[in-house]
C-alpha positions in Angstrom: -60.6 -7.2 -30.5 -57.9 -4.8 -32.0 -58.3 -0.9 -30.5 -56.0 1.6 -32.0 -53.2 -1.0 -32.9 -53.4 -2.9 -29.9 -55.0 -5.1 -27.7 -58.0 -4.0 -25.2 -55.5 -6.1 -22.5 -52.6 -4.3 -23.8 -54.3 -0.8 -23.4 -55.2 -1.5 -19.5 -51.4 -2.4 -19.2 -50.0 0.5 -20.8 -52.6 2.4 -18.5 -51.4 1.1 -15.7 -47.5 1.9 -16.5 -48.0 5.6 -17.8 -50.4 6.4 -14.8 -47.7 4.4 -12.0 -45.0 7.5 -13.3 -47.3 10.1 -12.9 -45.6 12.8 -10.4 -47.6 12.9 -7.2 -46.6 16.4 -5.8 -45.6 19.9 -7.6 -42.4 19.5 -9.9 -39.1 20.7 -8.0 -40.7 19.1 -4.2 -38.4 16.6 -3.9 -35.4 18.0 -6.1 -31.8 16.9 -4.5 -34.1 14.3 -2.1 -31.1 11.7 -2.2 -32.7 8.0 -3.4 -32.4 4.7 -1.2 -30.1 2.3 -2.0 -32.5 -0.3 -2.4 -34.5 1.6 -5.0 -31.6 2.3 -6.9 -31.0 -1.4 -7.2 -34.7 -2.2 -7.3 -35.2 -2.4 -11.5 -31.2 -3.5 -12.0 -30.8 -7.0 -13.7 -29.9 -9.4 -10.7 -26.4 -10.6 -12.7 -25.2 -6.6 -12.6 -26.4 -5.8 -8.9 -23.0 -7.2 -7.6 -21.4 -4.9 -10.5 -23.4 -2.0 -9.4 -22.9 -2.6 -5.6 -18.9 -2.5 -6.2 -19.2 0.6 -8.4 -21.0 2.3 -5.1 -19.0 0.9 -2.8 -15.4 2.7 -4.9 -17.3 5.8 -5.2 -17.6 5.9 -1.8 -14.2 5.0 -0.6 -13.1 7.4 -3.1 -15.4 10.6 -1.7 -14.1 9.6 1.2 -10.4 9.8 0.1 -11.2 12.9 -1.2 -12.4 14.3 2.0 -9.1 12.7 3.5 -7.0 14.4 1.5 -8.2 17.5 2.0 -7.9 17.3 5.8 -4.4 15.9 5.7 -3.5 18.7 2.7 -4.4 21.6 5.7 -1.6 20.2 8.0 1.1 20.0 4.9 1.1 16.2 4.6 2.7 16.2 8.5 1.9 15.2 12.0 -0.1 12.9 13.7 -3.2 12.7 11.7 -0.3 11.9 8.7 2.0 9.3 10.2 -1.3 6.9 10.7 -2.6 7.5 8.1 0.7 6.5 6.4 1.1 3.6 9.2 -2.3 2.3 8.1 -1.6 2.4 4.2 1.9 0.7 4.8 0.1 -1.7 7.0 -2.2 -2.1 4.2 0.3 -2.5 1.3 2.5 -4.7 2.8 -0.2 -7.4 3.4 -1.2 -7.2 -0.2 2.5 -7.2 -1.2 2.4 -10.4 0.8 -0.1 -11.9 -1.1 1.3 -11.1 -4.4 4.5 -12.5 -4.0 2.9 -15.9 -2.5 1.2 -16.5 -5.6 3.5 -15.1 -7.8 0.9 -12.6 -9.5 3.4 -10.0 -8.4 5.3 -10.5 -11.8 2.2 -10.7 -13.9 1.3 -6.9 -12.5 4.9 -5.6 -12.9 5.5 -7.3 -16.1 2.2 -5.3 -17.6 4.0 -2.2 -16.2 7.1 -3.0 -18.7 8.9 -4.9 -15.8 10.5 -8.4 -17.3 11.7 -9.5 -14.1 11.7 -13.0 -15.4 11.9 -14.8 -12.1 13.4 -18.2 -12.0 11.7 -21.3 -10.5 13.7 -21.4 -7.4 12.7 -17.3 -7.0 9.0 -18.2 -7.2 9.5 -21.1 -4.8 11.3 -19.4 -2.0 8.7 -16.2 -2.3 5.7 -19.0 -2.0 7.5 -20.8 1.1 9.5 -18.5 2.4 7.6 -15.2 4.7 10.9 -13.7 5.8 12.0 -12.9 2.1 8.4 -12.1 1.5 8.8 -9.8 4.3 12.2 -8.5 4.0 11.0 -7.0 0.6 7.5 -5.7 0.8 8.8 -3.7 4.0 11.7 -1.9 1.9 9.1 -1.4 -1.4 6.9 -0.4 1.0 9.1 2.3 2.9 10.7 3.1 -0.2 7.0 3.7 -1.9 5.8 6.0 0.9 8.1 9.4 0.3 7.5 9.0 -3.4 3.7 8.5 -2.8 3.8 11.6 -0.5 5.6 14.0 -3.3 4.0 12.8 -6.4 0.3 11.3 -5.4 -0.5 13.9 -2.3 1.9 16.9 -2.3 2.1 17.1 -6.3 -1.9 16.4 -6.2 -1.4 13.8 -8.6 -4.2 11.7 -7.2 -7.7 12.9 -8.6 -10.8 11.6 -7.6 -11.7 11.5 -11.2 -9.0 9.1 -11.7 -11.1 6.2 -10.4 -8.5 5.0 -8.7 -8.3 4.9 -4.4 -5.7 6.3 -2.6 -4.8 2.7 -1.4 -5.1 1.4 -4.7 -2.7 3.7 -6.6 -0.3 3.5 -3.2 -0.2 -0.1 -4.5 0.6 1.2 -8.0 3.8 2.8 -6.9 4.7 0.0 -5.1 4.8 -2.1 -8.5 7.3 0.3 -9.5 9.7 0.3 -7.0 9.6 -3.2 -6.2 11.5 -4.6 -9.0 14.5 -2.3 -8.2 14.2 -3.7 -4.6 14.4 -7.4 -5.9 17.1 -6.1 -8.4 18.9 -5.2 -5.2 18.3 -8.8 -3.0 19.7 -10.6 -6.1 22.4 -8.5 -6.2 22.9 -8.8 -2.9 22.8 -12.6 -3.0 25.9 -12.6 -5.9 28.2 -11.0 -3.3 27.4 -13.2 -0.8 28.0 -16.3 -2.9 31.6 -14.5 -4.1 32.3 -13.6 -0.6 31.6 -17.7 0.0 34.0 -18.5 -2.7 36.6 -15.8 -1.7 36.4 -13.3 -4.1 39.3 -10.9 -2.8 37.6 -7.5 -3.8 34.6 -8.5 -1.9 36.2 -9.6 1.6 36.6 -6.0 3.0 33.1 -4.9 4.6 32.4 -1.5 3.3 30.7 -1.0 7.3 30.5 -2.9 10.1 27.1 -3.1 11.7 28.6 -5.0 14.5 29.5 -1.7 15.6 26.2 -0.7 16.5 25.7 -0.8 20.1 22.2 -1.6 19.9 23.1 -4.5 17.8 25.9 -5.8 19.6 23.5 -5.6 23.0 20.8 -7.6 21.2 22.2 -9.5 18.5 21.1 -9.1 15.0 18.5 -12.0 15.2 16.8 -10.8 18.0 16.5 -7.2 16.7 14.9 -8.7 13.6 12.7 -10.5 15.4 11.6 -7.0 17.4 11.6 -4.9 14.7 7.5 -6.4 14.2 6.5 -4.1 16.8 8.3 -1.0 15.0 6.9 1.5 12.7 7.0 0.5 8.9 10.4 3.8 8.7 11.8 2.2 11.5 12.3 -1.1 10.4 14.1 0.1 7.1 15.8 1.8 8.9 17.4 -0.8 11.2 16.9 -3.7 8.1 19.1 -1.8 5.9 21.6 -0.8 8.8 21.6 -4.5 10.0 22.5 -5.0 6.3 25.4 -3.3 6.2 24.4 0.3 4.7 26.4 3.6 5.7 24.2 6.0 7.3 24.5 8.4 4.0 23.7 5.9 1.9 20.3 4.9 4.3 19.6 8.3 3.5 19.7 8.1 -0.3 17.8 5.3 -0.3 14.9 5.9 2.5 14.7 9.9 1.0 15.2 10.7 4.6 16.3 14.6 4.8 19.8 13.7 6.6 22.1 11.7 8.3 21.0 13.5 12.0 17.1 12.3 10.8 18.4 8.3 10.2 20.6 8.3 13.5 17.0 10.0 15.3 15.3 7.3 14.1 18.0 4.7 15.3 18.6 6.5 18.9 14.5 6.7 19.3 14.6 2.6 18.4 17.5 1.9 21.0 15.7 3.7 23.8 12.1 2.1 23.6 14.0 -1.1 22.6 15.8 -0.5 26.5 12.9 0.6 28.1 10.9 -2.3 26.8 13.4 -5.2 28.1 12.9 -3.2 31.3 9.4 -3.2 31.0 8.7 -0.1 31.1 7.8 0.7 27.5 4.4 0.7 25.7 4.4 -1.2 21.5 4.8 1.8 19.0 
């Protein structure tokens, strides 16, 4: 029987729903009362739960970056609440970097950023294969990435929370664009070997002889790299790039360090713990 445009079983049902969102106190008693998680997901299609779970889970890293930054902003981006928190995003970045250059996705991300790095097959074989390349240049993007990070993303407040981004996730952002300059470099760096091999005359005279490092010549440079996994992510570019061959001026152009007397503090800090540890008498940094 029909009853006002409906059914009579369609009436009790409506009933039911109107009288189920009735309010069961005075309006303004539970204003600002925060809502459990599992009623927010309680009336949420079951193929968007996952979706809405992630979107939670990013809004909450991000408050929390938020909050982070704030704290770190009150001691000026310095100290030791600073240095681990920038040892845990290099930590962080360099694993990912890792990843990316194992599968090769690392081009697909910097080409979208207007990159053509157009690696060759052999490139994306010995990045798949080969962990010390893979390491060699996710440490330098990644120490090369951190004082840019600092001035641009923290300092010149360039992260927002409104952005949508984390602070780990737009760390990797800057990463993307100083790693292609860093592979630019290995490549280049690869053509003067293979003329020094052949005997290129203008390319037989080191420009600086890391042999003359004590430390070095104490060690050996295969050893050092081989203990440089138990150094901080500023220290090992440090010592990489001197091992390569770079004057201390031009370690300092590239690392954004503030001077020559910061690089050789970094070096002479290194060569002491390095001492004290074959003496065991040294703790891991």
């Amino acid at each position: 029987m029909m009853v006002g445009g409906g059914t009579a079983g369609a009436r009790h049902a409506g009933s039911a729903h109107t009288s189920a969102v009735q309010p069961g106190g005075k309006p303004g008693d539970e204003l600002g009362k925060p809502i459990p998680w599992r009623d927010v997901l309680a009336t949420i299609k079951p193929e968007l739960v996952d979706e809405t779970r992630r979107q939670q889970e990013d809004l909450q890293r991000r408050e929390g970056d938020r909050l982070l930054l704030a704290e770190l902003a009150s001691r000026n981006f310095a100290g030791p609440s600073y240095l681990r928190f920038e040892e845990e995003l290099a930590a962080y970045a360099i694993s990912v970097l890792r990843g990316w250059m194992h599968s090769g996705f690392i081009f697909q991300l910097t080409a979208a950023r207007g990159f053509a790095l157009n690696p060759s097959a052999a490139e994306l074989e010995e990045l798949h294969h080969d962990s010390d390349v893979r390491d060699e240049l996710a440490i330098m993007t990644v120490a090369l990435a951190l004082p840019r990070f600092r001035e641009q993303a923290l300092v010149g407040r360039g992260w927002r929370f409104e952005g949508g981004a984390s602070l780990s996730t737009y760390f990797m952002g800057t990463c993307l664009y100083v790693f292609p300059n860093e592979l630019r470099k290995l490549r280049a760096q690869r053509r003067k070997w293979r003329l020094q091999d052949e005997g290129d005359p203008r390319l037989t005279a080191s420009r600086h002889d890391p042999g003359n490092d004590p430390c070095l010549i104490t060690m050996g440079n295969q050893q050092v790299l081989e203990n440089l996994g138990r150094a901080g992510v500023r220290t090992r570019a440090v010592v990489a790039l001197t091992i390569d061959g770079y004057s201390q001026e031009e370690i300092v152009e590239l690392l954004a360090e503030t001077s020559v007397r910061a690089v050789e503090g970094v070096l002479h800090r290194w060569r002491a713990k390095e001492r004290s540890r074959r003496r065991g008498g040294a703790s891991d940094e």
